[in-house]
N, C-alpha and C positions, 0 to 999 in steps of 0.2 A: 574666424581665426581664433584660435584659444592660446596662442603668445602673449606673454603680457609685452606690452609698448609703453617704454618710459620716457619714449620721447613724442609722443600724438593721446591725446586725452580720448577721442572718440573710440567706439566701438567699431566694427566692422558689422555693417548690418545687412547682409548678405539675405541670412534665411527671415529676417524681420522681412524687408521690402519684397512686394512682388515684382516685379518683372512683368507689364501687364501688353505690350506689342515690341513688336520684334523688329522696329524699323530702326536706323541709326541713331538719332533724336534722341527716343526715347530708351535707349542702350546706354546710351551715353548721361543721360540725367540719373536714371537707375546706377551707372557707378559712380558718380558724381557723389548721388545720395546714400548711397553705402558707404561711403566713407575711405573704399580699400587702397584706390590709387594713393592717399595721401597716409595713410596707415602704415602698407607696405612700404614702400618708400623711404618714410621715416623712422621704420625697422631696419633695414637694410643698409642704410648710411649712418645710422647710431646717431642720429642732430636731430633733435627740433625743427618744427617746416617755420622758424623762424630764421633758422642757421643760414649764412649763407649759400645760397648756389641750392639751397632745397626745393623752395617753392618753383626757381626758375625749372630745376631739373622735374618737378611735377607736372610742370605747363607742357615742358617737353614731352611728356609722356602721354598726356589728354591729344596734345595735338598727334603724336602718332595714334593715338585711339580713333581723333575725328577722320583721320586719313584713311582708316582700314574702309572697301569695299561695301556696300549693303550686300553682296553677296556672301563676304567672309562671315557677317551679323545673321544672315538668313541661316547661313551653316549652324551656327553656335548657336542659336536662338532655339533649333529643330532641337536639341539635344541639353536645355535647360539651361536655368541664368547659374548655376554650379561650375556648365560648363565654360559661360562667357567668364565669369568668375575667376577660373583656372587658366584661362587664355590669355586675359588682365593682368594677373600676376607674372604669368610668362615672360608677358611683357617688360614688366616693372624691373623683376629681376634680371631679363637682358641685357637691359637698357643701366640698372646700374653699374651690374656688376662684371660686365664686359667691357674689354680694354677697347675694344674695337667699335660698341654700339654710339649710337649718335651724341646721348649725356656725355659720355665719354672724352670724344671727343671735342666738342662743343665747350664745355666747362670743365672738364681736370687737365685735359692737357694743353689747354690754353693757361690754366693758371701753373703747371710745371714747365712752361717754357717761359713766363716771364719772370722776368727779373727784376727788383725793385730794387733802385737806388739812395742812398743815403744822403744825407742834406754834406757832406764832407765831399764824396765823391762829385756832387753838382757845385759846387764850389772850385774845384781842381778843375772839371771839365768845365768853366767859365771863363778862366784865367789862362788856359791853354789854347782857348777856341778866340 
């Protein structure tokens, strides 16, 4: 990735790492150690993976990664870590920037539907109850 990110210090290190078997494992330690899940991500949501609901929403994304197939990773494998790479990010940007994807759901419209009360209104609803 040649973006700068000012909010993730690491690099993306795609073309540094090889890619050395093609089994889930080792797909998944390879993006791990790239860095790009946590990179992307926190391109994409403009916060720090300190910010709330960041890291949780990365977990979310690993684990839809560890969920995918060895069949879907044998595909992507045949055709380079460029192309696991591209299918990753796919991912990442689905997943954030879809109203519909499971982060989505999950953490933003859980936290637009709650409502946080004021220490005034728990007081009223004390004295009435």
């Amino acid at each position: 990735m040649k973006h700068r990110n000012r909010f993730y210090n690491e690099r993306v290190r795609t073309a540094e790492l090889k890619l050395v078997s093609g089994d889930r494992d080792s797909i998944i330690k390879w993006i791990y150690d790239t860095h790009l899940v946590e990179w992307y991500t926190t391109f994409l949501l403009k916060y720090p993976i300190d910010a709330p609901f960041v890291t949780d929403k990365i977990q979310e994304i690993y684990l839809i990664l560890c969920e995918k197939s060895q069949e879907t990773w044998d595909k992507l494998y045949a055709q380079g870590q460029y192309a696991i790479s591209a299918y990753v990010t796919g991912i990442i940007h689905q997943q954030i920037i879809s109203v519909n994807s499971n982060c989505y759901k999950k953490y933003n419209k859980v936290n637009k539907t709650e409502i946080t009360q004021d220490e005034e209104f728990w007081k009223t609803y004390g004295e009435e109850h």
